[in-house]
C-alpha positions in Angstrom: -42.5 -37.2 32.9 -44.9 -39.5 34.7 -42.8 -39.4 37.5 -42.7 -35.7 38.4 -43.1 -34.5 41.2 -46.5 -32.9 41.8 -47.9 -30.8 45.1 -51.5 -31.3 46.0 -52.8 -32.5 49.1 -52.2 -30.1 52.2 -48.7 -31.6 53.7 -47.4 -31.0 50.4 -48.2 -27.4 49.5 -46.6 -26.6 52.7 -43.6 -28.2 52.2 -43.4 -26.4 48.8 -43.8 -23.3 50.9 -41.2 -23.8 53.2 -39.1 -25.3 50.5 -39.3 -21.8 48.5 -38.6 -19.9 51.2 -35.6 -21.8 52.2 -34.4 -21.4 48.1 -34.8 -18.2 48.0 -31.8 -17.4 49.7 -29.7 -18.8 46.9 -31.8 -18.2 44.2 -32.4 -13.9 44.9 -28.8 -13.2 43.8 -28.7 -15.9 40.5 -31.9 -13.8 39.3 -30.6 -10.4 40.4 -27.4 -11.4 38.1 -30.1 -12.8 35.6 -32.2 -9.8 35.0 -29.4 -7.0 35.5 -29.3 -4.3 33.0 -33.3 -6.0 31.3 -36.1 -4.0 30.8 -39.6 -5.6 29.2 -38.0 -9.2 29.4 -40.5 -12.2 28.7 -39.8 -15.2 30.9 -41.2 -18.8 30.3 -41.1 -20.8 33.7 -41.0 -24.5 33.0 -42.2 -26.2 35.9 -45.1 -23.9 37.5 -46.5 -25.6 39.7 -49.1 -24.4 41.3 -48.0 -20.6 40.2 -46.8 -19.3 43.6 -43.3 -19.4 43.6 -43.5 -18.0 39.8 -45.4 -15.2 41.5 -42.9 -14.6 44.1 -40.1 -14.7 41.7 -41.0 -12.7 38.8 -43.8 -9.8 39.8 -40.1 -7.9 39.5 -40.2 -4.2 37.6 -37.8 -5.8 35.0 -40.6 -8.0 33.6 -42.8 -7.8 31.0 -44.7 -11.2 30.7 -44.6 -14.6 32.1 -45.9 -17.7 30.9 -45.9 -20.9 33.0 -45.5 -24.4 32.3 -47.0 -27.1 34.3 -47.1 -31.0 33.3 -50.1 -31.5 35.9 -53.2 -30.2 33.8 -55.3 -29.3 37.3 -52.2 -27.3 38.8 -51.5 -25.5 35.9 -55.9 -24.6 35.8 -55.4 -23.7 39.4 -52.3 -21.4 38.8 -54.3 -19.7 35.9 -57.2 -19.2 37.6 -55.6 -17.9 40.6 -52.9 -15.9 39.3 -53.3 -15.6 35.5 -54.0 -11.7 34.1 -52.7 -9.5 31.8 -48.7 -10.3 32.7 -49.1 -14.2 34.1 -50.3 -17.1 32.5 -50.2 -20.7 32.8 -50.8 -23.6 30.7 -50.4 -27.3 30.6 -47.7 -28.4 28.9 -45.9 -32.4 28.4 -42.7 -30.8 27.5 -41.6 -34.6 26.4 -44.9 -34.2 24.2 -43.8 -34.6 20.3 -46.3 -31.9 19.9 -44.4 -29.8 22.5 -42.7 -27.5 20.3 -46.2 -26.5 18.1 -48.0 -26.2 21.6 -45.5 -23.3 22.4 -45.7 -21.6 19.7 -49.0 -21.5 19.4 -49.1 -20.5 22.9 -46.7 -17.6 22.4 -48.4 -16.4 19.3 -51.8 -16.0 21.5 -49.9 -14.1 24.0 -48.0 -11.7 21.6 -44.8 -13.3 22.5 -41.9 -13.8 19.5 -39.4 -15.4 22.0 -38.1 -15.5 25.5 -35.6 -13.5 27.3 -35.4 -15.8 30.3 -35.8 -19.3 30.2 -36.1 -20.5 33.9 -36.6 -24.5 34.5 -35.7 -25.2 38.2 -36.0 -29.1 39.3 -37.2 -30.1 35.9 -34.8 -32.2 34.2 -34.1 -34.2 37.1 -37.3 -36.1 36.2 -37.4 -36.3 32.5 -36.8 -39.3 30.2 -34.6 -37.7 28.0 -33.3 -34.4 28.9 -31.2 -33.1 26.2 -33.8 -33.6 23.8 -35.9 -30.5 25.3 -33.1 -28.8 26.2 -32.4 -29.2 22.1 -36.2 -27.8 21.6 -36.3 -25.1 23.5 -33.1 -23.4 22.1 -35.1 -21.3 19.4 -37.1 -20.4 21.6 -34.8 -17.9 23.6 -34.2 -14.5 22.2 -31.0 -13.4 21.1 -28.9 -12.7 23.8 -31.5 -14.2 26.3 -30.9 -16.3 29.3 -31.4 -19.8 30.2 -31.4 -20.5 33.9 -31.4 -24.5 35.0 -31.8 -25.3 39.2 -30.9 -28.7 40.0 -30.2 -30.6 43.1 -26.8 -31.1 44.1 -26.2 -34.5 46.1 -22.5 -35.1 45.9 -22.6 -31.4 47.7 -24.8 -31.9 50.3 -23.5 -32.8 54.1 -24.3 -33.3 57.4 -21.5 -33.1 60.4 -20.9 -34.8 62.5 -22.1 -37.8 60.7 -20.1 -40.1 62.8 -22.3 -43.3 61.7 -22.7 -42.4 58.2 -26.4 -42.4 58.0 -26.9 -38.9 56.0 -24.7 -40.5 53.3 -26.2 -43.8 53.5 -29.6 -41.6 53.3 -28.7 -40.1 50.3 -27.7 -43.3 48.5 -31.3 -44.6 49.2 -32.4 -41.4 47.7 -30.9 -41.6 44.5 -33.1 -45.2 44.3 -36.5 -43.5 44.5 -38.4 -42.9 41.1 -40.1 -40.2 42.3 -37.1 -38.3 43.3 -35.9 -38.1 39.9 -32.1 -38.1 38.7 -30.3 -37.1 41.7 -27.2 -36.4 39.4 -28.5 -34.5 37.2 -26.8 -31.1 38.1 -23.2 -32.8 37.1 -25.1 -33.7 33.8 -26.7 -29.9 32.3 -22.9 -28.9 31.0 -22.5 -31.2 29.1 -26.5 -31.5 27.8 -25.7 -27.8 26.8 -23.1 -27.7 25.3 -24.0 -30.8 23.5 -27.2 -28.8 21.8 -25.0 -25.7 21.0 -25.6 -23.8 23.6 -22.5 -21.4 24.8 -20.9 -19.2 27.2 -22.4 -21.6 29.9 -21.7 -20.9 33.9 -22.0 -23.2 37.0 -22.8 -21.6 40.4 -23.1 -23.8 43.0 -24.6 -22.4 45.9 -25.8 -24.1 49.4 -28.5 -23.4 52.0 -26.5 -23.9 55.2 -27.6 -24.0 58.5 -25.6 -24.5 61.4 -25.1 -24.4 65.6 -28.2 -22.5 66.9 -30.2 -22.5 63.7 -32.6 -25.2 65.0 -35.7 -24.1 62.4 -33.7 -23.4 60.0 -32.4 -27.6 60.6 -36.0 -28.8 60.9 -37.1 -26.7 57.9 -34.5 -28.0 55.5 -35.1 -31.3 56.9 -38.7 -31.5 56.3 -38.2 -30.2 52.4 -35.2 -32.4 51.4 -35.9 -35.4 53.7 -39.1 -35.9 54.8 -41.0 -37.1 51.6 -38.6 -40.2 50.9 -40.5 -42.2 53.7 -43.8 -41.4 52.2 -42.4 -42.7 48.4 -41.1 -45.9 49.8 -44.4 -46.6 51.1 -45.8 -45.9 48.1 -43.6 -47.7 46.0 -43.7 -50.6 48.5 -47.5 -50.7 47.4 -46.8 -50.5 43.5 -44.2 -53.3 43.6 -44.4 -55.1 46.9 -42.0 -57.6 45.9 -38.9 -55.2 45.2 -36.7 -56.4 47.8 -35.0 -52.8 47.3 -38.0 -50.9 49.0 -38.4 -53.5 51.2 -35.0 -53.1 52.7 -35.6 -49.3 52.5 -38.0 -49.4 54.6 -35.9 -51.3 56.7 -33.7 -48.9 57.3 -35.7 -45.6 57.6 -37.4 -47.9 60.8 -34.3 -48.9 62.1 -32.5 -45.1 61.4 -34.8 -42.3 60.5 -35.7 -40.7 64.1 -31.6 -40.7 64.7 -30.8 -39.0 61.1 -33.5 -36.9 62.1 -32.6 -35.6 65.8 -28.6 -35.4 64.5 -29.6 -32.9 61.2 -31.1 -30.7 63.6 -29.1 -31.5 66.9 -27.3 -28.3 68.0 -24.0 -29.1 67.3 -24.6 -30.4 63.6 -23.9 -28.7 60.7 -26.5 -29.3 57.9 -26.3 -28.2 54.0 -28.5 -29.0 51.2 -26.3 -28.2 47.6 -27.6 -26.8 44.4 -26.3 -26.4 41.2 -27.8 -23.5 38.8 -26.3 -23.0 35.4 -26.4 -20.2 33.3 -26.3 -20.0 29.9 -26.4 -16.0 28.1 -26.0 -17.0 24.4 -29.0 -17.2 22.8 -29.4 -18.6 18.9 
């Protein structure tokens, strides 16, 4: 997992902000269909962070306890510390670890928790080595009858009109380049990871934040989540290995292009929709 994704410095926490905000739109109804008809549940959130959005999404009357999981060991100190009590917690946790498994249970037997009613993993896999494999190891981990809840990024989905030069696809076809940025197809992938390690009655809902004519924040907001990092990565990574022609030619581009992308995503005759994939999966072991 060394190249997850991370939110530290200033810039970046506020990005995350805005980029909660704009998912919660799509995300309120998945977990209203999620925790329908559950009382007491226990929910393990892979991928923490720094605890906020965990916050914002679960301190719901339909849960019990939460325990967070976060690969980056001061985030994870920060969540607990800020946000840890008798119902949060959060730990870190190398979920590619070959210890991974013991360190959960032994986390869950400290907390009083036998298994998990929701599982909840939102932009995780997208930046793991091997993906199936901990998919495969946290299986016994979810109650009977529990829920496992996987968010991914949708690129194939995502548009911008008019487009008339191209540049939002040729955007996203740099995109899926970047390390950082993870597997940028990995939302057509979970099915078959699932069913793959067993798991059943497995459901795709694809789902879309959409702005469009007058929605000029709205535009600017979704730009800055979903677009505005992958200049800031190709600098970095022009640093790391300056000579990849690939991030040279990147680079390239955003100079030649980026402003123009830019003022047509949030332009008020543009349409603009970043795509998302969650998958559900009720059967638990």
């Amino acid at each position: 997992m060394e190249n997850q994704a991370v939110f530290e410095n200033e810039w970046e926490v506020e990005r995350l902000h805005i980029q909660n905000k704009l998912l919660w739109e799509c995300e309120q109804p998945v977990f209203d269909k999620v925790f329908k008809g559950r009382s007491g549940a226990r929910v393990l959130d892979i991928g923490c962070n720094n605890g906020c959005k965990t916050m914002e999404r679960f301190d719901r009357p339909e849960v019990s306890r939460v325990m967070g999981l976060e690969y980056n060991e001061a985030l994870a100190r920060w969540a607990h510390g800020r946000h840890g009590g008798e119902v949060f917690s959060f730990h870190p946790c190398d979920l590619e670890s070959p210890s991974f498994a013991r360190e959960l249970s032994a986390l869950m037997e400290q907390a009083g928790i036998e298994a998990f009613d929701v599982i909840y993993a939102s932009f995780v896999l997208m930046h793991l080595r091997d993906p199936q494999t901990v998919l495969k190891t946290l299986r016994p981990f979810l109650a009977p009858g529990g829920c496992l809840l996987i968010e991914e990024a949708d690129d194939l989905a995502c548009s911008l009109t008019p487009d008339r030069q191209g540049l939002f696809r040729q955007f996203l076809q740099m995109l899926a380049l970047d390390p950082y940025a993870g597997n940028r197809r990995c939302g057509e992938q979970v099915v078959g990871w699932l069913e793959r390690c067993g798991y059943r009655r497995i459901q795709q809902l694809p789902a879309a934040i959409r702005a469009t004519g007058g929605q000029l924040k709205k535009k600017e907001d979704i730009f800055e989540v979903f677009c505005s990092y992958f200049p800031q990565d190709i600098k970095l990574l022009q640093k790391v290995e300056q000579k990849n022609r690939v991030w040279f030619e990147c680079e390239c581009w955003l100079e030649r292009n980026y402003d123009a992308l830019r003022e047509n995503a949030t332009s008020m005759k543009s349409e603009f929709i970043f795509a998302l994939q969650f998958i559900l999966c009720r059967e638990g072991v």
